[in-house]
C-alpha positions as CSV (number, residue, x, y, z in Angstrom):
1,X,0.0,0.0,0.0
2,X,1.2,3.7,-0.3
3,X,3.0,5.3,2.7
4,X,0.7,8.6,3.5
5,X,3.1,9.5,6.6
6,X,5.5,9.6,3.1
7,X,3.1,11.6,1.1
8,X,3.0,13.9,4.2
9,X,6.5,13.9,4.2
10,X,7.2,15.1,0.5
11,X,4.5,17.9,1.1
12,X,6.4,19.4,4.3
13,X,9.6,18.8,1.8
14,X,8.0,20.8,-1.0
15,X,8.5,17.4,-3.1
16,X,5.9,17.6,-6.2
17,X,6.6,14.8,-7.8
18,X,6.8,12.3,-4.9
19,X,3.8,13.7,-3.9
20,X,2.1,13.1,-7.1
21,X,3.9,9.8,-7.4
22,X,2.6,8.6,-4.1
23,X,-1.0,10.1,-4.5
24,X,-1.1,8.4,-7.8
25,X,-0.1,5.2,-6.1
26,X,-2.5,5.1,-3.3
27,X,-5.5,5.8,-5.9
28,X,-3.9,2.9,-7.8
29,X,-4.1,1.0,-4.7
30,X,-7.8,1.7,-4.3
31,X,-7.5,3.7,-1.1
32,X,-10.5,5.9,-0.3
33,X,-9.7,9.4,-1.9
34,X,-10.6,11.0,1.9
35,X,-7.9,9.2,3.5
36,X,-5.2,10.5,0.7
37,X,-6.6,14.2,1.8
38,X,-6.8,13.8,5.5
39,X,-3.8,11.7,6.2
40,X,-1.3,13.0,3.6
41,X,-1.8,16.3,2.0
42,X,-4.1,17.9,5.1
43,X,-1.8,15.9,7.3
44,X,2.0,17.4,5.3
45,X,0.0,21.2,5.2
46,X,-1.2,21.1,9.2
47,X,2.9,20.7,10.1
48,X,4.1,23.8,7.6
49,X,1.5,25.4,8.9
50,X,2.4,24.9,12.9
51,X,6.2,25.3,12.1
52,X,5.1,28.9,10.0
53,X,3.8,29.9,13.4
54,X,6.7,29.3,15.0
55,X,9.1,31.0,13.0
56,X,10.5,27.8,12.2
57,X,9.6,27.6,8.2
58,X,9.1,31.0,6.2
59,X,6.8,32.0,3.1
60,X,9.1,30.4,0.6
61,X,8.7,27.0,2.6
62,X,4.8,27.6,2.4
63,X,4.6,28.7,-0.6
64,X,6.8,25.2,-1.8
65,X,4.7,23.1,0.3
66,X,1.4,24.3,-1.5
67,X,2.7,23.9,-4.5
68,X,3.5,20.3,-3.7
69,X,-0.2,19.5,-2.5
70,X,-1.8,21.3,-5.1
71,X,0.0,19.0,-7.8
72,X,-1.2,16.4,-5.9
73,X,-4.8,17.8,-5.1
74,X,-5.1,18.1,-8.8
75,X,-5.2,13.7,-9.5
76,X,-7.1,14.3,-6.2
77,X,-9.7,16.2,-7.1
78,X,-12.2,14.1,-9.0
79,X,-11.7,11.2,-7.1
80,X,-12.9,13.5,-3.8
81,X,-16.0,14.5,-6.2
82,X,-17.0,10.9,-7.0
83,X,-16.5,9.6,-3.8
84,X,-18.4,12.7,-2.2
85,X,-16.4,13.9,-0.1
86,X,-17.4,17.5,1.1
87,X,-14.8,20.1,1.9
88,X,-14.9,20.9,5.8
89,X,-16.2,24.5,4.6
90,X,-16.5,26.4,1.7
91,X,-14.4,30.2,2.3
92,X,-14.0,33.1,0.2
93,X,-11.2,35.5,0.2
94,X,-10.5,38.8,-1.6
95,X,-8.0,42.1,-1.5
96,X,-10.1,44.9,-0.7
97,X,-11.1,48.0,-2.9
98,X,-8.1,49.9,-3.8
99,X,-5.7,47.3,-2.8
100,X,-3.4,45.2,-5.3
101,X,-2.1,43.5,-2.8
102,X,-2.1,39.7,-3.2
103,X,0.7,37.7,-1.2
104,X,-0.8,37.7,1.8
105,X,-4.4,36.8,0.0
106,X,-2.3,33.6,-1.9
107,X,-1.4,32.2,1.0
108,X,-4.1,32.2,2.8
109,X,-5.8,30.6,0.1
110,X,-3.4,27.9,0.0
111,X,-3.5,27.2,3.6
112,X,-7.3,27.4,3.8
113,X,-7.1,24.2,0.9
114,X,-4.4,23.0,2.7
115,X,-6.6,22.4,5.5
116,X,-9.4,20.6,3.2
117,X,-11.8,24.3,2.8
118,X,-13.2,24.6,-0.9
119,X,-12.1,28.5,-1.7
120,X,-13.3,31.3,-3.8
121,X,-10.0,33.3,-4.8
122,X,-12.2,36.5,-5.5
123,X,-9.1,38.6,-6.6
124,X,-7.7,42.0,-5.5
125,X,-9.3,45.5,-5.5
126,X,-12.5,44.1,-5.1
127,X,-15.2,46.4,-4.1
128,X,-17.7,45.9,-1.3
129,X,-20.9,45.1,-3.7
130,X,-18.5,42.5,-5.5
131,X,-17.7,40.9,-1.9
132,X,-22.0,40.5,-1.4
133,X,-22.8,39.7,-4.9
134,X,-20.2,36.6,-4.8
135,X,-20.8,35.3,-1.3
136,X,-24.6,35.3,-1.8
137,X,-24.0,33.4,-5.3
138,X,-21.5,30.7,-4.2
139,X,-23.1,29.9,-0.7
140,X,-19.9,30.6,1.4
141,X,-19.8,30.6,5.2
142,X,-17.2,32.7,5.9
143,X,-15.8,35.6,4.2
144,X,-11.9,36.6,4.2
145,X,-10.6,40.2,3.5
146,X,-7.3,41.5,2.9
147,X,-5.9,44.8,3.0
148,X,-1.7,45.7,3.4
149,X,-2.2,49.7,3.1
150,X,-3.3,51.6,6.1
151,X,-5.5,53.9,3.4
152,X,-7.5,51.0,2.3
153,X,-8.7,49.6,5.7
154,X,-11.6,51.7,6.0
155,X,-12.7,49.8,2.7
156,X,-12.5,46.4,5.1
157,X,-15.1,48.4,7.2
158,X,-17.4,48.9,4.5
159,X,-17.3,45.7,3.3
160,X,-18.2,44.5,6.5
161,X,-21.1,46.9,6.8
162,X,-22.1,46.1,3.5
163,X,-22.4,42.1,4.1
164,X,-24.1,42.6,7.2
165,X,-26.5,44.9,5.7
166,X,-27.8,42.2,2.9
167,X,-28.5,40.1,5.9
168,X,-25.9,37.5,4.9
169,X,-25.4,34.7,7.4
170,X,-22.0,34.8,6.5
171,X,-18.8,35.7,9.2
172,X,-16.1,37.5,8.3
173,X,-12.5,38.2,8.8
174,X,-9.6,40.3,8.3
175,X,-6.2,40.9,7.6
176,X,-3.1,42.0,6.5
177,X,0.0,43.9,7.9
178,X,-2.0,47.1,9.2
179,X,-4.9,45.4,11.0
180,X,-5.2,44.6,14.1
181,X,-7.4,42.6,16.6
182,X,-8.3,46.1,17.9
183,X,-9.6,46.8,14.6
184,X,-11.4,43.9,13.5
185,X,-13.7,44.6,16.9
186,X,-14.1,47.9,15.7
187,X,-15.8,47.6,12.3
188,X,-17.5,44.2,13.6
189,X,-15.3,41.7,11.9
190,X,-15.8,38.3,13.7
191,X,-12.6,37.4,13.8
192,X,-8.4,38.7,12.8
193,X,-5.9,36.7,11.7
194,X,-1.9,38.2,12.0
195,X,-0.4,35.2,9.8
196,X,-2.0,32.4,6.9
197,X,-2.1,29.4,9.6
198,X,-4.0,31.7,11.6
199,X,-6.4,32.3,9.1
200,X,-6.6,28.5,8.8
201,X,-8.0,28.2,12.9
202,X,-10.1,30.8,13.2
203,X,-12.2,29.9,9.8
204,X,-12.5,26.8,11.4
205,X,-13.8,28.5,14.3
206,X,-16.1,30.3,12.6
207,X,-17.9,27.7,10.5
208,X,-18.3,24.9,13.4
């Protein structure tokens, strides 16, 4: 049978084509597409994600490790349809008006997959409307903004204000270099995030 702990392994290593070559292998092998996810590629992504928090890896490490899984999530993919699997929740994350920032956003994104979430990448420089229109057309239960400039945090607030107002039962969260847990509370955010793995735990929070 195919080693997950080894597919786990070559994703913390940044390894794409072990981790293809394994993933490849267990479907071969008739293992349940779930059990590839959970205990390889969600499994690989959890550790980058605790070492990120710790200093220990950096964004190029990330970055590398993402990479890896998605190469891997993409023989996944299907499979996980067929077989039915559901994503643990379904997230959507976007730059906020005026902002062409998108490192921080990418990340996230990865991470948030990494950790088995189906994500809408809505892009940067989106404006509030955009944010409503999209979360009420895909369904999502939580709503991630990003913002790096100090001038285009008030746009976070209106986004906010603008979700809440179309009675979405959506939560949302923030951030970016210039935000703060101070400021999420402020504009009624339900929750902040300072790094990606982060991000990852309190989306989980939020749609349990």
């Amino acid at each position: 049978m195919a080693d997950l702990k080894a597919l786990s392994e070559a994703i913390i290593k940044g390894d794409q084509k072990t981790a293809v070559d394994i993933t490849k292998a267990a479907l071969d092998d008739g293992m349940a597409p779930g059990t590839v996810l959970s205990d390889g590629l969600i499994a690989g992504m959890n550790v980058i994600g605790v070492r990120f928090k710790a200093n220990e890896v950096y964004i190029p490490e990330v970055l590398i490790a993402a990479r890896a899984m998605k190469m891997a999530m993409e023989l996944l993919e299907p499979k996980l349809i067929e077989a039915g699997v559901q994503p643990i929740g379904k997230a959507m994350i976007g730059t906020v008006q005026g902002d062409l920032h998108d490192i921080g956003k990418n990340l996230v994104v990865m991470m948030l997959k990494g950790a088995g979430f189906e994500v809408v990448d809505i892009g940067v420089d989106v404006a509030p409307d955009a944010f409503v229109d999209k979360a009420k057309e895909t369904g999502v239960q939580v709503v991630g903004l990003s913002a790096l400039l100090t001038t285009t945090m008030p746009a976070m607030e209106k986004t906010v204000q603008a979700i809440k107002g179309a009675g979405l039962s959506v939560k949302t969260m923030i951030g970016g270099a210039p935000v703060t847990q101070a400021y999420a509370e402020k504009i009624g955010a339900d929750g902040y995030a300072a790094d990606a793995a982060t991000a990852v735990d309190i989306a989980k929070e939020l749609t349990n």
